[in-house]
Backbone as a chain_set.jsonl record, in Angstrom:
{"seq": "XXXXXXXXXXXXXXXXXXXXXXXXXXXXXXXXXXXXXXXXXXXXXXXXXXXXXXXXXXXXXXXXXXXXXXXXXXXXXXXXXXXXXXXXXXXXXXXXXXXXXXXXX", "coords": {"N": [[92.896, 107.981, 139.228], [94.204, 110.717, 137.181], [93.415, 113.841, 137.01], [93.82, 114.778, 134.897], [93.162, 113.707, 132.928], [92.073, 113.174, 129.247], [93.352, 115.119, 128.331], [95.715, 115.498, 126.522], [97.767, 114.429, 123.984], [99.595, 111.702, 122.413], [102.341, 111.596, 120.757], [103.59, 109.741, 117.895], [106.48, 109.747, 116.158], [108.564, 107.549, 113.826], [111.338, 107.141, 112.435], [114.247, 107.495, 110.453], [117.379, 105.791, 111.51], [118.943, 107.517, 113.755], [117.99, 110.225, 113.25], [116.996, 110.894, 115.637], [117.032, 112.92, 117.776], [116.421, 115.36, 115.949], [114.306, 115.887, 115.216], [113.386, 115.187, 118.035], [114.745, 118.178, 119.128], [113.063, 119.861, 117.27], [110.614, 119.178, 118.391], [110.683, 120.274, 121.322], [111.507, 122.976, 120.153], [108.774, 123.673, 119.455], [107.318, 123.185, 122.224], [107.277, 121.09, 123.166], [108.13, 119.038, 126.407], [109.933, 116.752, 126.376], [111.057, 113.436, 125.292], [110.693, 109.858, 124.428], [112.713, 107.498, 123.259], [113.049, 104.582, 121.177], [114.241, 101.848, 119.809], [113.94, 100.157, 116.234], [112.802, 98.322, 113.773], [112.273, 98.44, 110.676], [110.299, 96.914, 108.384], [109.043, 97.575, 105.41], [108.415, 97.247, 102.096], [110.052, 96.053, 98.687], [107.613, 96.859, 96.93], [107.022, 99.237, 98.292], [109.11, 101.228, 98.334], [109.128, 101.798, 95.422], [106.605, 102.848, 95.078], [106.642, 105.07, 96.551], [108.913, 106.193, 95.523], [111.48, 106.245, 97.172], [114.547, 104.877, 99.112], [114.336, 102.203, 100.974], [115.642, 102.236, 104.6], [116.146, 100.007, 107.049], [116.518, 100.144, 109.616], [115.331, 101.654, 111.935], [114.122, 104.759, 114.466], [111.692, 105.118, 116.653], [110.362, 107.928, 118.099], [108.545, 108.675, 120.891], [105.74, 111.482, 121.619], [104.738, 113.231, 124.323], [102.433, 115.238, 124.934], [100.511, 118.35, 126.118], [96.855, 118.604, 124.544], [96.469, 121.009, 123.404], [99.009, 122.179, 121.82], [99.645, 119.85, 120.478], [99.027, 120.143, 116.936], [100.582, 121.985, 116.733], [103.522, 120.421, 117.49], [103.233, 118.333, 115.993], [103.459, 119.335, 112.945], [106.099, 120.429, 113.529], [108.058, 118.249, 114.025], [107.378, 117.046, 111.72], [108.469, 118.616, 109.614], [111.207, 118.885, 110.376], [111.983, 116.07, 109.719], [110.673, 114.803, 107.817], [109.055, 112.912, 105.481], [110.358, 114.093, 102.82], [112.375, 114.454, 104.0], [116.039, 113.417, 104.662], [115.452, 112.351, 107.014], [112.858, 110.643, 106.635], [110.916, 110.423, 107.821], [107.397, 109.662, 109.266], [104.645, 110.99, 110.982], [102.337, 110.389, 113.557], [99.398, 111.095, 115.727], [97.97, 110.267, 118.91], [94.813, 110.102, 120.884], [95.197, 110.612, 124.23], [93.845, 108.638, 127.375], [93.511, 108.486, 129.784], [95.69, 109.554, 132.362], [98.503, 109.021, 134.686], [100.541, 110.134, 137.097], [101.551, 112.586, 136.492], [101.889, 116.251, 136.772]], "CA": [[93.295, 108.579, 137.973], [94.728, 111.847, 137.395], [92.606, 115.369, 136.541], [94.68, 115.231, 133.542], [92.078, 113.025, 132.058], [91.94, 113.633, 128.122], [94.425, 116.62, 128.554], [97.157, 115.265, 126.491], [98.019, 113.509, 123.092], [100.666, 110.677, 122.047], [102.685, 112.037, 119.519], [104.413, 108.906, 117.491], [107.344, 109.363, 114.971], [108.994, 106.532, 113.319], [112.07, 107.636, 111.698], [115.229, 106.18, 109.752], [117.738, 106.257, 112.428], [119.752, 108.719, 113.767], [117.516, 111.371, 113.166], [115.882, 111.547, 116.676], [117.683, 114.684, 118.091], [116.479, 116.237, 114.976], [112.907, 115.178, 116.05], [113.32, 116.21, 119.831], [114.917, 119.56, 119.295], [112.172, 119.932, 116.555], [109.713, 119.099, 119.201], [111.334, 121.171, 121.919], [111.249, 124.209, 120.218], [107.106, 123.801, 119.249], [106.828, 123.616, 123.211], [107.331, 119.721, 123.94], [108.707, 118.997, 127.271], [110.695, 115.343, 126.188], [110.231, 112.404, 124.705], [111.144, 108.482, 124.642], [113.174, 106.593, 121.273], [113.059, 103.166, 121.095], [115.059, 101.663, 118.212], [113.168, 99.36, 115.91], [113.378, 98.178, 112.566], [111.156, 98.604, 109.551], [109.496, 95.868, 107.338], [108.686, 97.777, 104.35], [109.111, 96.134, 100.907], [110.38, 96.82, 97.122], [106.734, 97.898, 96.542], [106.883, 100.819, 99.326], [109.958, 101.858, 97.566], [108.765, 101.905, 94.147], [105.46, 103.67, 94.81], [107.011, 106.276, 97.137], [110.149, 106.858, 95.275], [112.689, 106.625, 98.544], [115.104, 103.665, 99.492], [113.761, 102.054, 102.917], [116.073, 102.147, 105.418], [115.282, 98.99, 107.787], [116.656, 100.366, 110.765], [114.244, 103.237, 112.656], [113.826, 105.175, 115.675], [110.632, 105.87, 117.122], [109.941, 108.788, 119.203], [107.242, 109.342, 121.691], [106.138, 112.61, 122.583], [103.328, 113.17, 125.45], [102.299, 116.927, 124.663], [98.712, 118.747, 125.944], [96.355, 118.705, 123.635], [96.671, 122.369, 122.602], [100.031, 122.077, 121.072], [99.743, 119.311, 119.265], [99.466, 120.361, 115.681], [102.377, 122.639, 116.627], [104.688, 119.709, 117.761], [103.454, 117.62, 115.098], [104.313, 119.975, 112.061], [107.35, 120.792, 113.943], [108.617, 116.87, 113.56], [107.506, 116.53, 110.419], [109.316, 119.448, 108.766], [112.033, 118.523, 110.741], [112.402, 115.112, 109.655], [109.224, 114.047, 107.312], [109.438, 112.149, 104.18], [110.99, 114.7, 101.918], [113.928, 115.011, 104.546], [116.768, 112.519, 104.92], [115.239, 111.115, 107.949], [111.958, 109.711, 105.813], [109.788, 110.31, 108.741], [106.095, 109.662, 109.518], [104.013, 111.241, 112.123], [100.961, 110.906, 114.093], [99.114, 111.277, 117.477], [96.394, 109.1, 118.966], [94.697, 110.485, 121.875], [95.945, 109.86, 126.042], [92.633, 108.668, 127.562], [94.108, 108.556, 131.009], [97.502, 109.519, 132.456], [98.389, 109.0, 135.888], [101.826, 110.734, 137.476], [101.633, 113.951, 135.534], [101.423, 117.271, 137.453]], "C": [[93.554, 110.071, 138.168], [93.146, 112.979, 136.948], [92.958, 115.587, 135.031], [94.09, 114.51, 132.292], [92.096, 113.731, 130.635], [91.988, 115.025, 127.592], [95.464, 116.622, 127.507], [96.957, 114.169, 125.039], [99.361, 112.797, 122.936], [100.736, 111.296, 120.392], [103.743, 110.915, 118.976], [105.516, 109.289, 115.798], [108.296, 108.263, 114.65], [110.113, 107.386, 111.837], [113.447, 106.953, 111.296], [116.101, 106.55, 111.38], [118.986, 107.058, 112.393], [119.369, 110.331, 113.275], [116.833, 111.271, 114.196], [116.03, 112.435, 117.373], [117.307, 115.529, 117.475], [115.093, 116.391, 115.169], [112.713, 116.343, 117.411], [113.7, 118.194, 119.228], [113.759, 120.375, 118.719], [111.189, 120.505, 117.632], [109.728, 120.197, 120.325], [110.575, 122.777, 121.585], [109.926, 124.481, 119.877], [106.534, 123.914, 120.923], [106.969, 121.953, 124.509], [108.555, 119.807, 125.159], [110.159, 117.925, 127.204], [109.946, 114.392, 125.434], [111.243, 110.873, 124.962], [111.71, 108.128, 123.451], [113.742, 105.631, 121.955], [113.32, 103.003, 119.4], [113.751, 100.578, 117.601], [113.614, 99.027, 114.445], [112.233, 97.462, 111.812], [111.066, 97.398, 108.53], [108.782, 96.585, 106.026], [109.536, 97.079, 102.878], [110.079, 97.037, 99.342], [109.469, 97.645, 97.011], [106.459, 99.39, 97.225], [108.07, 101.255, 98.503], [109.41, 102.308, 96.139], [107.472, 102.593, 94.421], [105.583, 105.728, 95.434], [108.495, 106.732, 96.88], [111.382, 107.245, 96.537], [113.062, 104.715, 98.544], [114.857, 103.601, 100.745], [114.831, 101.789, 103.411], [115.295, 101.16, 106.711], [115.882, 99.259, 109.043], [116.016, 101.994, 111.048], [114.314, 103.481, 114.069], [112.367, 105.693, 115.28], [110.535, 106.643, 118.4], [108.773, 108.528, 119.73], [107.462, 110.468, 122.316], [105.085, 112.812, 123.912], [103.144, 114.35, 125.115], [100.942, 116.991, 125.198], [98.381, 118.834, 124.929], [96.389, 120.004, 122.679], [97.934, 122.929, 121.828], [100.586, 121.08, 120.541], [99.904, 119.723, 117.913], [100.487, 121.291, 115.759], [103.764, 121.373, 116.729], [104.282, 118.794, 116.753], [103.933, 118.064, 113.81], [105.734, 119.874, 111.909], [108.207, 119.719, 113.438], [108.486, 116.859, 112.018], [108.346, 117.77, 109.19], [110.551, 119.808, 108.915], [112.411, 117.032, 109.95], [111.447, 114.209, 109.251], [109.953, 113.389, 106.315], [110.15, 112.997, 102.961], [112.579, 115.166, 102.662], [114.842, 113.413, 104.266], [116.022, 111.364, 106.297], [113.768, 110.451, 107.448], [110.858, 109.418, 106.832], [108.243, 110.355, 108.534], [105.775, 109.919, 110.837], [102.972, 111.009, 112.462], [100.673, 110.754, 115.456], [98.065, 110.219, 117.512], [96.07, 110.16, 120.719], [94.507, 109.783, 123.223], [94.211, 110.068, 126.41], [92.672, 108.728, 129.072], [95.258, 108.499, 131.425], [97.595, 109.552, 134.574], [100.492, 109.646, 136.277], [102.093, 111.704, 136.927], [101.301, 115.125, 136.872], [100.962, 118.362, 136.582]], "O": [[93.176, 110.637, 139.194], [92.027, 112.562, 136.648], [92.468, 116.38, 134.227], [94.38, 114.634, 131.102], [92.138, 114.958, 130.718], [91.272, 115.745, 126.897], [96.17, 117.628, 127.449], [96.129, 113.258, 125.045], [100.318, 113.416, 123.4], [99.964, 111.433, 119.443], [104.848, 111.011, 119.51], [105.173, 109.058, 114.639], [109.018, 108.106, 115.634], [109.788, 107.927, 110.78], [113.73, 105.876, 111.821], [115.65, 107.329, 112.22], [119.788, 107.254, 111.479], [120.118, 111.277, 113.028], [115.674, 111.584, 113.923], [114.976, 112.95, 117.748], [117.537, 116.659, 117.906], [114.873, 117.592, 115.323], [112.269, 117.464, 117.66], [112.897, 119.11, 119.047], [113.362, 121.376, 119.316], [110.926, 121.69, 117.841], [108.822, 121.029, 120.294], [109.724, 123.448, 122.169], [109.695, 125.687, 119.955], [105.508, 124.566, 121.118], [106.864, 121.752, 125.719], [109.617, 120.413, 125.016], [111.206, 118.18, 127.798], [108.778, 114.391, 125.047], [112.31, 110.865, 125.575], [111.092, 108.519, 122.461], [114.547, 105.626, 122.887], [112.94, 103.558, 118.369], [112.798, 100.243, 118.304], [114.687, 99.435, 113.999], [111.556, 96.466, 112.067], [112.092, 97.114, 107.912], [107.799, 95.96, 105.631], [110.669, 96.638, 102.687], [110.516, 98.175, 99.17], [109.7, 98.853, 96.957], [105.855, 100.359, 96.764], [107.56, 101.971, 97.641], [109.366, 103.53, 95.996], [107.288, 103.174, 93.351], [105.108, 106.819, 95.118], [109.175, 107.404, 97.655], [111.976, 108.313, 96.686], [112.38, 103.744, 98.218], [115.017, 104.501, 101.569], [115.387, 100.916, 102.744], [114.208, 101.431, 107.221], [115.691, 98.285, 109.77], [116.227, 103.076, 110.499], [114.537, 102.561, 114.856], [111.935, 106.299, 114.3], [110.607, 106.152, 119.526], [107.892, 108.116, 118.976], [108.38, 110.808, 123.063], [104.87, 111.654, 124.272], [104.287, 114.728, 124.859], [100.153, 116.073, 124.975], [99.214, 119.117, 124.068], [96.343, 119.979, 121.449], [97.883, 124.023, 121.267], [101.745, 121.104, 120.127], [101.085, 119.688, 117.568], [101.28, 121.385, 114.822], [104.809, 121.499, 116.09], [105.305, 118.174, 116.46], [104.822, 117.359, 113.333], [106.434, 119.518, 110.961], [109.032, 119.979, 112.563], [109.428, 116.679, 111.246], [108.666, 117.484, 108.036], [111.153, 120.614, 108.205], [113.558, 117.129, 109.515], [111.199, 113.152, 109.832], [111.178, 113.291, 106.253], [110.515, 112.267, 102.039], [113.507, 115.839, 102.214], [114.299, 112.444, 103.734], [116.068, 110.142, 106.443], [113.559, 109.451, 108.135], [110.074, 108.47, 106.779], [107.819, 111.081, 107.634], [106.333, 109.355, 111.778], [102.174, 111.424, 111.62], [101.496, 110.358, 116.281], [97.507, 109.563, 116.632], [96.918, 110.71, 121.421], [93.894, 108.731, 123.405], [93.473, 110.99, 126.065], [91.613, 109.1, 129.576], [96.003, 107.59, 131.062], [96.822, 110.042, 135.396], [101.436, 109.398, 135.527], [103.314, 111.772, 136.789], [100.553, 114.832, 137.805], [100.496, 119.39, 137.075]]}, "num_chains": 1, "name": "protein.A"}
């Protein structure tokens, strides 16, 4: 295993698509190095609409970001005021924490 041991959080956004450039650059300029988007597509209902006032879009990108732990809440802000739920892209963010990473320098 690496040194890098519980160095590092998973930053996940789930966003309508075609906002993940808006995301990355987001991310980028908070300090993130890159990230991964994988397309996907959302299962929310009438009632998610109707309680949260937005039309669901059933096609999403999700980002991953890998970030150290110490600029997390910078790269997560960053996304989300880039591309949270009051933007067009209707995004949600969060992290979970990397418990081991191996190939990192």
């Amino acid at each position: 295993m690496s040194e890098n041991d519980n160095k590092y959080e998973m930053i996940f956004c789930i966003i309508n698509a075609g906002f993940s450039e808006a995301v990355m650059d987001a991310a980028r300029e908070a300090g993130a190095r890159g990230g991964t988007v994988m397309r996907a597509r959302g299962t929310a209902g009438k009632e998610a609409e109707e309680h949260f006032k937005i039309t669901v879009h059933p096609d999403k990108e999700v980002v991953m970001i890998l970030v150290p732990k110490d600029i997390k809440d910078a790269v997560l802000s960053a996304v989300y005021n880039s591309a949270g739920m009051s933007t067009a892209g209707q995004g949600i963010a969060f992290s979970l924490p990397v418990n081991k990473t191996v190939g990192l320098q």
